[in-house]
Biopython code that builds the backbone (N, CA, C, O; Angstrom):
import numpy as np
from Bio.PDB.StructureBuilder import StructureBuilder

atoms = [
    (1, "UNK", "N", (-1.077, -64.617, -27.415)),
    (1, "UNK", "CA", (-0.159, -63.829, -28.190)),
    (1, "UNK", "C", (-0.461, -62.353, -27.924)),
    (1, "UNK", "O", (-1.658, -62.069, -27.925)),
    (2, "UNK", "N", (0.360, -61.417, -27.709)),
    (2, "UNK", "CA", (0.074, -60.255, -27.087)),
    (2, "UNK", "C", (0.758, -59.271, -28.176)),
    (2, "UNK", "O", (1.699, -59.721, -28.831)),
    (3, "UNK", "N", (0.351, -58.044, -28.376)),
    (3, "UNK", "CA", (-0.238, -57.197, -29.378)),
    (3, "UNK", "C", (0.850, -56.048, -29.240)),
    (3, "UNK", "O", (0.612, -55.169, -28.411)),
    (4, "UNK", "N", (1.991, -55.981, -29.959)),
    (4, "UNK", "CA", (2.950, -54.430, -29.623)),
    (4, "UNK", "C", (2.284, -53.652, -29.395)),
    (4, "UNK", "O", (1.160, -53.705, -29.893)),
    (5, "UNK", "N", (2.638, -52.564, -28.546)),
    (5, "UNK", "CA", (1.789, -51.568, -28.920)),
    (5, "UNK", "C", (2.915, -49.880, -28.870)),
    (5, "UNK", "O", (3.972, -49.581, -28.313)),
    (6, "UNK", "N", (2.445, -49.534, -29.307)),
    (6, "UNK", "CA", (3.133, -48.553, -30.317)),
    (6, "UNK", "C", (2.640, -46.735, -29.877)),
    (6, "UNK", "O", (1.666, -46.194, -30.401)),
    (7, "UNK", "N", (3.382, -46.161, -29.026)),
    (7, "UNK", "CA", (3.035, -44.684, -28.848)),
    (7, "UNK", "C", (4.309, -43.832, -29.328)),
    (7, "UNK", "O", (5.439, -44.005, -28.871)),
    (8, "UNK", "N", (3.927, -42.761, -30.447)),
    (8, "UNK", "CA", (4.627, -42.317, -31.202)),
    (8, "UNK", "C", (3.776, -40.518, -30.694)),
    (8, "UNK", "O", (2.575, -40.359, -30.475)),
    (9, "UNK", "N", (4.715, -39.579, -30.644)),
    (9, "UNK", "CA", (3.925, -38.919, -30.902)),
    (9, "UNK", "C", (5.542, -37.676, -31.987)),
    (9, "UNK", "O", (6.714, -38.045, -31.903)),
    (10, "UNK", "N", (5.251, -36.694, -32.618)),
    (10, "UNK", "CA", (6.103, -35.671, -33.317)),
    (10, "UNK", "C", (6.259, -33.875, -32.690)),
    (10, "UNK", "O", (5.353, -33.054, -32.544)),
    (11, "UNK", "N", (7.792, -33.713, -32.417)),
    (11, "UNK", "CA", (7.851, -32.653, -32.039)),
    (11, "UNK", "C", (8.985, -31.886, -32.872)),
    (11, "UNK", "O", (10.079, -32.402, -33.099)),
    (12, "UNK", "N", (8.643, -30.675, -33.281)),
    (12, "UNK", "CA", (10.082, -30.011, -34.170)),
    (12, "UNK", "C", (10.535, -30.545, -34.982)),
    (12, "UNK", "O", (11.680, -30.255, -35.326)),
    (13, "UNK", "N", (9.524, -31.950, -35.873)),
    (13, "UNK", "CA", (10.093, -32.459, -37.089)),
    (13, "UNK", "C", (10.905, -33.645, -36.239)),
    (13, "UNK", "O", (12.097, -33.648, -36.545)),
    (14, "UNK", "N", (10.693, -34.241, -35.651)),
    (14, "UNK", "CA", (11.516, -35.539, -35.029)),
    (14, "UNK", "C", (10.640, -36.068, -34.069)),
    (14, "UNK", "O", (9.825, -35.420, -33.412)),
    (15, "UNK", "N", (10.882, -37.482, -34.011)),
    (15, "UNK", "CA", (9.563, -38.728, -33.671)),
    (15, "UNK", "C", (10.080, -39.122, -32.203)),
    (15, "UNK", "O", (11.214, -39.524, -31.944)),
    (16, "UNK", "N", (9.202, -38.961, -31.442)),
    (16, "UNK", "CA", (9.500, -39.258, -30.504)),
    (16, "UNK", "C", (8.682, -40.814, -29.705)),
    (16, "UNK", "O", (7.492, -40.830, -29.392)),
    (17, "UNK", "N", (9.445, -41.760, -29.545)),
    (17, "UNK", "CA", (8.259, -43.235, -29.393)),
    (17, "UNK", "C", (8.416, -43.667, -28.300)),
    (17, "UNK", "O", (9.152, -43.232, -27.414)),
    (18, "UNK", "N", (7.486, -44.875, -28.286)),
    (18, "UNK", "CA", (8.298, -45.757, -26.922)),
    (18, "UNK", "C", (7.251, -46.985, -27.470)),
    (18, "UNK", "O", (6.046, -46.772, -27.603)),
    (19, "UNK", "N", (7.820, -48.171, -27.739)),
    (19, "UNK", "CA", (7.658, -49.478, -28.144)),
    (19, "UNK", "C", (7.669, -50.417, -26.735)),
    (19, "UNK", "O", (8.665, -50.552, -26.024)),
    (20, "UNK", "N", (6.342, -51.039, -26.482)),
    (20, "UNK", "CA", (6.050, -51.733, -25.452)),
    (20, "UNK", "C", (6.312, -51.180, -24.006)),
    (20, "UNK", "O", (6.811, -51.994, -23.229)),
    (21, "UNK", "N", (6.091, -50.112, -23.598)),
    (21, "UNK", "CA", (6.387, -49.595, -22.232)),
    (21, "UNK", "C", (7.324, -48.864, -22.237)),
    (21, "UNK", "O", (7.274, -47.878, -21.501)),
    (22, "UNK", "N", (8.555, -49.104, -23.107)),
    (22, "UNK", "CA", (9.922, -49.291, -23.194)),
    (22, "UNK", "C", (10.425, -48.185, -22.870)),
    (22, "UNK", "O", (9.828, -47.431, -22.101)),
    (23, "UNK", "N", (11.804, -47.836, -23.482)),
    (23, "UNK", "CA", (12.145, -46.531, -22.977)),
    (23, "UNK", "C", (11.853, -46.056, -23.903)),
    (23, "UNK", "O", (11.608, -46.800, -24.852)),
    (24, "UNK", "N", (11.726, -44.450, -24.097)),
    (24, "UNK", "CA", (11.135, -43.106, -25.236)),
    (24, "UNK", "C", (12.414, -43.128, -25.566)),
    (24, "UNK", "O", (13.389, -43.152, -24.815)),
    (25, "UNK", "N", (12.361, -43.117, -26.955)),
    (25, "UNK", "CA", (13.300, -42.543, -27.878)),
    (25, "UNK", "C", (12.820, -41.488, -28.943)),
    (25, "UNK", "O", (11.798, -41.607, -29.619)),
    (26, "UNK", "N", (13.716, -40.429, -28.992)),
    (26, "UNK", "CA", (13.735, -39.383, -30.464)),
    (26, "UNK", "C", (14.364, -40.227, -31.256)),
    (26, "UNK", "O", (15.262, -41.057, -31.113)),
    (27, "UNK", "N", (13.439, -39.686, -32.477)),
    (27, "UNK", "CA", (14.939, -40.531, -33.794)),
    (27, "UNK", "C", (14.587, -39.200, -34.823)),
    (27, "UNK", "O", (13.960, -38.177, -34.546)),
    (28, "UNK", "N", (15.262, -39.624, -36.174)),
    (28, "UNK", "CA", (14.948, -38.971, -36.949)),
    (28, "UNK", "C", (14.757, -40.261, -38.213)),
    (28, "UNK", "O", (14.813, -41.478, -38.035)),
    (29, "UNK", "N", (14.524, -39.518, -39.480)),
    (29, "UNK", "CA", (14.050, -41.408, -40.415)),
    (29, "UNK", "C", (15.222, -42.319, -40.447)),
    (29, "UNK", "O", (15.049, -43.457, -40.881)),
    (30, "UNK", "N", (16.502, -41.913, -39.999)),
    (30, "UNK", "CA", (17.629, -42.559, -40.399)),
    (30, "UNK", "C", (18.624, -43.017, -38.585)),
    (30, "UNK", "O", (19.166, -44.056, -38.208)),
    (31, "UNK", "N", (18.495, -42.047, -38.112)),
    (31, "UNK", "CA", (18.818, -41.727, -36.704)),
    (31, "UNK", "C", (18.266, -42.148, -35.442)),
    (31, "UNK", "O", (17.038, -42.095, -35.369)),
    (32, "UNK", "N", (19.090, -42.677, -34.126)),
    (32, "UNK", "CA", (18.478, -42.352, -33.198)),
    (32, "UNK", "C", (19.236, -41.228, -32.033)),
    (32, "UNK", "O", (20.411, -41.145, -31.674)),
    (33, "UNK", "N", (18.278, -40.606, -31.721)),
    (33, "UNK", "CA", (19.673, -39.600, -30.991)),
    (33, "UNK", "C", (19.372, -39.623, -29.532)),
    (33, "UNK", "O", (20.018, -38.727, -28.988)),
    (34, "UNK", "N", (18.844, -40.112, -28.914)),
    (34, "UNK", "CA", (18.442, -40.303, -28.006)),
    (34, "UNK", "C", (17.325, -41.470, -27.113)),
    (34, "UNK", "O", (16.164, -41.691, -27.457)),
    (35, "UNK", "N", (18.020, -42.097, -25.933)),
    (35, "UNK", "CA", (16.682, -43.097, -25.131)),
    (35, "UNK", "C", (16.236, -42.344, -23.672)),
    (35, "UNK", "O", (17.044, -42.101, -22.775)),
    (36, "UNK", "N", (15.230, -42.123, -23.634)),
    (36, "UNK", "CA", (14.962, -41.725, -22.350)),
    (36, "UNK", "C", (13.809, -42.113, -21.152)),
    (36, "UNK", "O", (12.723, -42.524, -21.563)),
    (37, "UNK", "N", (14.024, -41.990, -19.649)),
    (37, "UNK", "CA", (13.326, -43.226, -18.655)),
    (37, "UNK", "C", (12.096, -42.306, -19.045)),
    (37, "UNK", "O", (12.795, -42.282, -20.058)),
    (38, "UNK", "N", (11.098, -41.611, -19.247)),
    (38, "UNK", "CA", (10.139, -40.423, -19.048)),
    (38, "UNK", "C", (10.094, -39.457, -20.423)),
    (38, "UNK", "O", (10.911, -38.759, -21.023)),
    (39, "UNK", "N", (8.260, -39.915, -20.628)),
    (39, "UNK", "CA", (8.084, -39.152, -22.485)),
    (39, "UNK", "C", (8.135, -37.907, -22.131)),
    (39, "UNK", "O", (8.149, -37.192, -23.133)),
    (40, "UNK", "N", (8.179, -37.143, -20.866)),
    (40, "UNK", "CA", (8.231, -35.811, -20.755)),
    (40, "UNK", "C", (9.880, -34.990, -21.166)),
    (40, "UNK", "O", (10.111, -33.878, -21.640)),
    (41, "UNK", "N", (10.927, -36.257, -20.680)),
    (41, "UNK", "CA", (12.331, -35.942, -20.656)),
    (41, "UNK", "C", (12.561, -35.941, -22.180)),
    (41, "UNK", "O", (12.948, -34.936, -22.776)),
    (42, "UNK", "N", (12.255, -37.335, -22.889)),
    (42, "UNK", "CA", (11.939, -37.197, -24.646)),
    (42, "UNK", "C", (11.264, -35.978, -25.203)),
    (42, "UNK", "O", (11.534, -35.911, -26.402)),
    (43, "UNK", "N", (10.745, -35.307, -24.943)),
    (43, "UNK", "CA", (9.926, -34.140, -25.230)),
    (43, "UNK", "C", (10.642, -33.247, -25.018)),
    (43, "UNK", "O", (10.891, -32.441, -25.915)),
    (44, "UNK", "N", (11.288, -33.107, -23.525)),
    (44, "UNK", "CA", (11.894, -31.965, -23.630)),
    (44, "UNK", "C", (13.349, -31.238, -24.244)),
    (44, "UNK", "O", (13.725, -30.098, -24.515)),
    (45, "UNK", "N", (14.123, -33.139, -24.300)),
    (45, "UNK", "CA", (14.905, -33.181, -25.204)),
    (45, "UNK", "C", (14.854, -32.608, -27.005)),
    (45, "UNK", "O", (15.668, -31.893, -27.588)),
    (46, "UNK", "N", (13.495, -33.285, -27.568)),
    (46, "UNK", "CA", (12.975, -32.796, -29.049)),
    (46, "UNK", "C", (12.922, -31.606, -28.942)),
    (46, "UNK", "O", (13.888, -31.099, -29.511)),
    (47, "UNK", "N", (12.326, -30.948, -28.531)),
    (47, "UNK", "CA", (11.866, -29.458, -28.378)),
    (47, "UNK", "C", (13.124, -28.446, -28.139)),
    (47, "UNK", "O", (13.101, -27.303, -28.595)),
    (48, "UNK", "N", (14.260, -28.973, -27.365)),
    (48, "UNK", "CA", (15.811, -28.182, -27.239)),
    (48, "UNK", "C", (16.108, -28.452, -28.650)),
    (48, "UNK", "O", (16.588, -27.437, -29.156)),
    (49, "UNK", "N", (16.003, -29.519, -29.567)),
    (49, "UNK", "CA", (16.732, -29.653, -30.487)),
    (49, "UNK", "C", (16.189, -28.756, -31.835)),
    (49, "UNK", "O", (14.972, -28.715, -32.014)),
    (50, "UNK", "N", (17.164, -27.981, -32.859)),
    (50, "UNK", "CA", (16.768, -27.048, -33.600)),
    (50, "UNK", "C", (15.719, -27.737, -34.391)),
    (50, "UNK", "O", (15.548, -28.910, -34.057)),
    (51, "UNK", "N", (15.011, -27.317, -35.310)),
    (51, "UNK", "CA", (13.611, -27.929, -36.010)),
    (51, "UNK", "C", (14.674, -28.925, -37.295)),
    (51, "UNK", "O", (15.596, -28.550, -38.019)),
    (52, "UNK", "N", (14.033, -30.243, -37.125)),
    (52, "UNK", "CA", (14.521, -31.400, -38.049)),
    (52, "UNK", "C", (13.786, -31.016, -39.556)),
    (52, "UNK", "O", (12.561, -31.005, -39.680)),
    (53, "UNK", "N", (14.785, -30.685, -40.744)),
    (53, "UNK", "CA", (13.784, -31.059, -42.064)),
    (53, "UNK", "C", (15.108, -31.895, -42.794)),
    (53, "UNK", "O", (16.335, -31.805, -42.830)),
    (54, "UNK", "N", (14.042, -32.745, -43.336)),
    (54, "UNK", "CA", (15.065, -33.844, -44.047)),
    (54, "UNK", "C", (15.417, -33.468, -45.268)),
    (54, "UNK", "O", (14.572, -32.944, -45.995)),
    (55, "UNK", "N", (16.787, -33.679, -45.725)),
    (55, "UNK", "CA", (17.994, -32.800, -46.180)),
    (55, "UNK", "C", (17.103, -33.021, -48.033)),
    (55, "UNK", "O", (16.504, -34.028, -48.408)),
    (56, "UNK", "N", (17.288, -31.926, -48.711)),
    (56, "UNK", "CA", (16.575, -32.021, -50.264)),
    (56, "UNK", "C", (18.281, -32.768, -51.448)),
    (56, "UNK", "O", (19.453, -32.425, -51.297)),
    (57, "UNK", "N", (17.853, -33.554, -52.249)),
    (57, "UNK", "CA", (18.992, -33.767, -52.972)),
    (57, "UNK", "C", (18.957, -33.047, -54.058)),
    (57, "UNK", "O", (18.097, -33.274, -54.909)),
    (58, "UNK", "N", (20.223, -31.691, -54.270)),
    (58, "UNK", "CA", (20.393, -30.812, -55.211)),
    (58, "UNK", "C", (20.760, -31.333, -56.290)),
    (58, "UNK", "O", (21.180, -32.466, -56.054)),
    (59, "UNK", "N", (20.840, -30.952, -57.888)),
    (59, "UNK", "CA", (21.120, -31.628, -58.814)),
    (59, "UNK", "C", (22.736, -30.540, -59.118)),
    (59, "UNK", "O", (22.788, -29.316, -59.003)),
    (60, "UNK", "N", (23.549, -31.199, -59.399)),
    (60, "UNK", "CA", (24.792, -30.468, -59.271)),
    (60, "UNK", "C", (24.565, -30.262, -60.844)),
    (60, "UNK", "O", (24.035, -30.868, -61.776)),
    (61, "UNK", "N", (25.387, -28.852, -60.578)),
    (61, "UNK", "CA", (25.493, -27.621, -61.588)),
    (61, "UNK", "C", (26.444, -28.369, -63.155)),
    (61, "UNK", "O", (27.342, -29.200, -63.023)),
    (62, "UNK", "N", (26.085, -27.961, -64.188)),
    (62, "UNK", "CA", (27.248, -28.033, -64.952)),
    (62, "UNK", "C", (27.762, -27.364, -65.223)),
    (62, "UNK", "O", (27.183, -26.389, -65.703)),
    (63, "UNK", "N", (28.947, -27.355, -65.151)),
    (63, "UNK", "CA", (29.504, -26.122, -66.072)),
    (63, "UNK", "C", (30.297, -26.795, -67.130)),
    (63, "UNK", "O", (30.942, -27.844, -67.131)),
    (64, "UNK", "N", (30.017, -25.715, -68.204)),
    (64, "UNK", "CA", (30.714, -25.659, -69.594)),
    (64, "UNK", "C", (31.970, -25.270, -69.817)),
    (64, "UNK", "O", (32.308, -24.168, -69.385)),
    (65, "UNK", "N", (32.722, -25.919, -70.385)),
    (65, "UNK", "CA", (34.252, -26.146, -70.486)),
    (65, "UNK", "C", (34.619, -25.071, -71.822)),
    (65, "UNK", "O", (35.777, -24.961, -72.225)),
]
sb = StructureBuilder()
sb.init_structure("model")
sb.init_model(0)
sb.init_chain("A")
sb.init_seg("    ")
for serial, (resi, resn, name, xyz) in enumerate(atoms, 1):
    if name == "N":
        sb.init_residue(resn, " ", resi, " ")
    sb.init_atom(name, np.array(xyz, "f"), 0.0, 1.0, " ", f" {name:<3s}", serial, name[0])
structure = sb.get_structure()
């Protein structure tokens, strides 16, 4: 039985992996935005992309009638 193995590394707030050899992908926690043949091309892709922060949920305003 053979063992996933798992290389992840983070650039500009977005994960960049590659699961069993496989191809590198960026994602974000919800997203994938990209697969690529080479973790250097994944990298250089993350790094073009503006800095990822995951979105805050505002509490909407009331206003009084």
């Amino acid at each position: 039985m053979s063992v996933p193995m798992l290389n992840k590394m983070h650039m500009n707030g977005y994960d960049v992996l590659s699961v069993n050899n496989g191809p590198w992908r960026v994602c974000t926690q919800g997203d994938r935005l990209g697969d690529f043949s080479s973790r250097e091309e994944a990298l250089a892709y993350a790094a073009s992309l503006p800095a990822y922060r995951a979105r805050t949920v505002r509490p909407s305003s009331q206003k009084s009638a």
